[in-house]
Backbone as JSON, one array per atom type, in Angstrom:
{
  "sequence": "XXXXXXXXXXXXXXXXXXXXXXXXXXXXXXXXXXXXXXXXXXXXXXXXXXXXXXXXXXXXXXXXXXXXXXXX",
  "N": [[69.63, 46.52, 39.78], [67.26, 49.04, 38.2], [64.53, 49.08, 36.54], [62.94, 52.48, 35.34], [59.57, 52.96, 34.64], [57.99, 54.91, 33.89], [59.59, 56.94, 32.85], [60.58, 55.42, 30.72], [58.17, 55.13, 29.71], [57.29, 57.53, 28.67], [59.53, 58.36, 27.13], [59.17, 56.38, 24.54], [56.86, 56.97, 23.83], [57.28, 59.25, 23.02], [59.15, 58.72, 21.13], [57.95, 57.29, 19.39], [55.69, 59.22, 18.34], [57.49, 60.8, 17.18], [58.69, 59.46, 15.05], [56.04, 59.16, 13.6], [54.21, 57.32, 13.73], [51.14, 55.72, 14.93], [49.59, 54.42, 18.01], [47.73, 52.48, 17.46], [48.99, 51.81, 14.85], [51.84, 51.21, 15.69], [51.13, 49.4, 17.71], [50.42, 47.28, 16.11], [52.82, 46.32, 14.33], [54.32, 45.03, 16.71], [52.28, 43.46, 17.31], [50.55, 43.87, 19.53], [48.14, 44.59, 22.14], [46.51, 47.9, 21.61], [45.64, 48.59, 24.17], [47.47, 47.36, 26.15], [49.77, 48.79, 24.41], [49.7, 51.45, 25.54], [49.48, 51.65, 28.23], [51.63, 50.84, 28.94], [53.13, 52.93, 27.85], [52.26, 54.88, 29.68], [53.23, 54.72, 32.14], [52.77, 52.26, 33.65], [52.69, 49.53, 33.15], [55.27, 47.11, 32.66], [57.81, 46.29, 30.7], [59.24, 43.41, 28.74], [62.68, 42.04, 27.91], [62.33, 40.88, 25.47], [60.47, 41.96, 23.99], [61.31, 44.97, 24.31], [63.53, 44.61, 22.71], [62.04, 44.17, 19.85], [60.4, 46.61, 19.91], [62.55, 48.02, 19.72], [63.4, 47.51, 17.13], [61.11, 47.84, 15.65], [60.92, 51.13, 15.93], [63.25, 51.49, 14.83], [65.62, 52.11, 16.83], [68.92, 51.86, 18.94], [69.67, 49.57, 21.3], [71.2, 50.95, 23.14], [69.83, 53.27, 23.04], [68.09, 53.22, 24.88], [69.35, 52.98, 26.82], [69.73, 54.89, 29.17], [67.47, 54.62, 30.89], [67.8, 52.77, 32.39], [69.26, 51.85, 35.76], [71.63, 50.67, 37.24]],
  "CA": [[69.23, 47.2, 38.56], [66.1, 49.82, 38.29], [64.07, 50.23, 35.45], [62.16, 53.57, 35.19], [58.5, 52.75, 33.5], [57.67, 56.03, 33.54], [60.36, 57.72, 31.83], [60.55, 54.61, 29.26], [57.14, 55.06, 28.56], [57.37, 59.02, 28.0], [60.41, 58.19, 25.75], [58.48, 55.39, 24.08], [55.72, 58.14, 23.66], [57.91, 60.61, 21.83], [59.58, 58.5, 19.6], [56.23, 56.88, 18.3], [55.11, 60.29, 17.49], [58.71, 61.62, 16.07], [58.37, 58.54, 13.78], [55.05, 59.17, 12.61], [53.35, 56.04, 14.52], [50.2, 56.13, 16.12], [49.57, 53.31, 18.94], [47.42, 51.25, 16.22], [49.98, 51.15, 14.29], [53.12, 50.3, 16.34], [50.96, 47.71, 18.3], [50.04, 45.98, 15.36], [54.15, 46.06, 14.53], [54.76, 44.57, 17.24], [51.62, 42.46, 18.05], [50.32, 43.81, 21.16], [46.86, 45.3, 21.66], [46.9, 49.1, 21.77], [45.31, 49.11, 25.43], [48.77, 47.16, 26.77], [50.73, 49.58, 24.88], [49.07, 52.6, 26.33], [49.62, 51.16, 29.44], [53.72, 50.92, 28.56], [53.28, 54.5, 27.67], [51.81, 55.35, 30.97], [54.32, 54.02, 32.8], [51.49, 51.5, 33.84], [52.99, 48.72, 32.46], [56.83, 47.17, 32.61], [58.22, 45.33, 29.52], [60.31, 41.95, 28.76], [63.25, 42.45, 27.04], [62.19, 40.36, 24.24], [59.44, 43.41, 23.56], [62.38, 45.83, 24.0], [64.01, 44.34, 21.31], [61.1, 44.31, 18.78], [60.26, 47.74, 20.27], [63.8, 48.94, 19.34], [63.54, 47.24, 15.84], [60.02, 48.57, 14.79], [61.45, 52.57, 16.26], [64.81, 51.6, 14.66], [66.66, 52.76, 17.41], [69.47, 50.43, 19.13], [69.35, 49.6, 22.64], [71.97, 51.85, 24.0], [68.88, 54.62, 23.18], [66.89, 53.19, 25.81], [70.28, 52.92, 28.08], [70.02, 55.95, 30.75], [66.7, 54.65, 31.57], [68.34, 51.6, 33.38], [70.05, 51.96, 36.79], [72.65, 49.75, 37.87]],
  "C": [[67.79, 47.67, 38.73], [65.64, 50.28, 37.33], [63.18, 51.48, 35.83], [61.04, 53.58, 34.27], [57.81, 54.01, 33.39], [58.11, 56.81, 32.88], [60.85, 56.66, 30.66], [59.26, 54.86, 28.7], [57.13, 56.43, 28.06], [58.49, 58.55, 26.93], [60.09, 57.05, 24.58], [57.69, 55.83, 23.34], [56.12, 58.76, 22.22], [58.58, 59.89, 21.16], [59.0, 57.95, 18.94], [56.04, 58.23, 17.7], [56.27, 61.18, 16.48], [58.42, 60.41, 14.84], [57.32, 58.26, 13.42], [54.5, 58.33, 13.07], [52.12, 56.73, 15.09], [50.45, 54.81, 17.31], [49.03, 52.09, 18.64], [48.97, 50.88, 15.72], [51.38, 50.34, 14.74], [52.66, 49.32, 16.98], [50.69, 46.75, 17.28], [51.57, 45.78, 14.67], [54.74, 45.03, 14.85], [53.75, 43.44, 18.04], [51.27, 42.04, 19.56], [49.02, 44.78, 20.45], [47.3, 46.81, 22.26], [46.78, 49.38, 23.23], [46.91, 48.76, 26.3], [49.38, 48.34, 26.25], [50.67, 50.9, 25.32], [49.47, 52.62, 27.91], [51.2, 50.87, 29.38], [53.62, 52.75, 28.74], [53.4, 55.49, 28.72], [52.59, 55.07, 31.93], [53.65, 52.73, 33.64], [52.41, 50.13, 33.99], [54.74, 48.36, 32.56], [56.58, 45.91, 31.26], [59.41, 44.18, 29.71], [61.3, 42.73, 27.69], [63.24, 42.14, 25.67], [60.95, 41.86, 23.45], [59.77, 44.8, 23.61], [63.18, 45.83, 22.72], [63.06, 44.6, 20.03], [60.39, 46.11, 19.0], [61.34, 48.4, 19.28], [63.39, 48.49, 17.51], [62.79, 47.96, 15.46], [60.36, 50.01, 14.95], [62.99, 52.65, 15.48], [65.31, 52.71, 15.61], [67.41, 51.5, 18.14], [68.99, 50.4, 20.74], [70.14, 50.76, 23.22], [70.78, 53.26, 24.11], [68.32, 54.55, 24.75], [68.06, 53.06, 27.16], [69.93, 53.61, 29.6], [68.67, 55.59, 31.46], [66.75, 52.91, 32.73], [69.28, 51.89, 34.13], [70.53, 50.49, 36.98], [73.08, 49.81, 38.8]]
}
């Protein structure tokens, strides 16, 4: 299995800004400092799935969104 932290964090990106978020705000959401999630964004950074999950909750989207960016 292969995640892609570059194209999770671009899609991470754009659905913060389709839902009106800045990077304050969704890190304080989700209780991360803005520099980590900048560093998600960037593809910098890889995530736990427990911070996928709270990710998906605070974006309400489900997981299957974030599907195509996992190889199997």
């Amino acid at each position: 299995m292969r995640f892609d932290q570059v194209a999770f964090g671009c899609r991470l990106k754009e659905t913060r800004k389709v839902r009106g978020l800045t990077q304050e705000q969704l890190a304080a959401v989700v209780n991360m400092s803005t520099v980590h999630l900048g560093n998600i964004e960037l593809g910098k950074r890889g995530i736990s799935i427990d911070l996928l999950l709270e990710l998906s909750d605070a974006l309400d989207v489900s997981m299957r969104f974030w599907k195509s960016l996992i190889n199997f």
